[in-house]
C-alpha positions as CSV (number, residue, x, y, z in Angstrom):
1,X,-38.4,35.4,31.0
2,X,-41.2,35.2,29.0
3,X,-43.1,31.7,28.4
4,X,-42.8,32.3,24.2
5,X,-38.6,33.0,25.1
6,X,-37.9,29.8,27.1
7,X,-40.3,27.9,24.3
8,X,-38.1,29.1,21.1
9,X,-34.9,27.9,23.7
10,X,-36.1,24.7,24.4
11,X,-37.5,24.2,20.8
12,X,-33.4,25.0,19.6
13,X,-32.4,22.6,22.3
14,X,-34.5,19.6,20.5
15,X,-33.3,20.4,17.0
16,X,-29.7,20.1,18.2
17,X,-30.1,17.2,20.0
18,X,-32.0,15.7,17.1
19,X,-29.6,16.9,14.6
20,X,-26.4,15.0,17.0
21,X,-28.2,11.9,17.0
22,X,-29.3,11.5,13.5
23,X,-25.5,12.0,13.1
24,X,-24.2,9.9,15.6
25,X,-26.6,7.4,13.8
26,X,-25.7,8.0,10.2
27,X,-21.5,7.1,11.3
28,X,-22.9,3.9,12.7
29,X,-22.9,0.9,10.1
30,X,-25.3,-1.8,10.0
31,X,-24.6,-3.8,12.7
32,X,-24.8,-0.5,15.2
33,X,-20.9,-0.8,14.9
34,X,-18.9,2.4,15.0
35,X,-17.0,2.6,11.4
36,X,-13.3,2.8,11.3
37,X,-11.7,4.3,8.4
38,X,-9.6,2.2,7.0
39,X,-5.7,3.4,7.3
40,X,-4.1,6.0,5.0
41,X,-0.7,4.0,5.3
42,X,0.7,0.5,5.9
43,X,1.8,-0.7,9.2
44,X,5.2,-1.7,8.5
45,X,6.7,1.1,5.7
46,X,10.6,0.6,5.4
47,X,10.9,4.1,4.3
48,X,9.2,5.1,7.3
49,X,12.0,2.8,9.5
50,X,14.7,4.6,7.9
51,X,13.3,8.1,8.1
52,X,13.1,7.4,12.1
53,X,16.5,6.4,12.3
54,X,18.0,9.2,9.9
55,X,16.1,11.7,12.4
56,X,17.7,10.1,15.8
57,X,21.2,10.6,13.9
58,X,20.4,14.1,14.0
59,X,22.9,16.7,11.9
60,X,25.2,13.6,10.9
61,X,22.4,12.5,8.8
62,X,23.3,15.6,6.3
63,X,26.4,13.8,5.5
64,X,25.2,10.3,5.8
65,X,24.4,8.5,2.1
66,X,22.0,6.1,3.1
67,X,19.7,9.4,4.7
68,X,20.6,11.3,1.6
69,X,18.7,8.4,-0.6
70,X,16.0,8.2,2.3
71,X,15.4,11.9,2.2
72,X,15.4,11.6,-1.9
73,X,12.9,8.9,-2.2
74,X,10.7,10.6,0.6
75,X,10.2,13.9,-2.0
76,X,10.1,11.5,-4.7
77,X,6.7,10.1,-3.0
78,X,5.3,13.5,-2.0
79,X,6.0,14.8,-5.4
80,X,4.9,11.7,-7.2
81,X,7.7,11.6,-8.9
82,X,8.6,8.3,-10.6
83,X,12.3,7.6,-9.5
84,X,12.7,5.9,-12.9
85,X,11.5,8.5,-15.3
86,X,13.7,11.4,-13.5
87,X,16.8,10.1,-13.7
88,X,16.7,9.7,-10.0
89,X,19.6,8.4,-8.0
């Protein structure tokens, strides 16, 4: 290889490594700490509890009322629907 060739490499290696550490750096807050986003849900959701157990009854969750409200309030939420306004159950 020519000497200009393994120049224009190593020039591209530095700008990457340059590049991953000014972003590794810019995710860092001020104390050099790492920053977590903060959660999308709660810890503890009830709904969340009862979807579990709806899914371990398996098909005998189709009949069960309790799953049938679960399942209900669970579209309600993803369609942000207000229970209230729709005449919901």
């Amino acid at each position: 290889m020519e000497g200009s060739v393994l120049a224009r490499i190593a020039a591209i290696v530095i700008v990457a490594i340059a590049i991953t550490a000014a972003l590794v750096e810019m995710g860092r807050d001020e104390a050099g700490q790492a920053v977590r986003p903060a959660p999308l849900m709660p810890e503890t959701d009830p709904l969340r509890a009862e979807q579990r157990r709806c899914q371990e009854l398996g098909e005998a969750a189709a009949s069960d009322p309790d799953c049938l409200a679960v399942w209900a309030e669970t579209r309600d939420r993803f369609l942000g629907r207000d229970r209230d306004r729709t005449g919901g159950e």
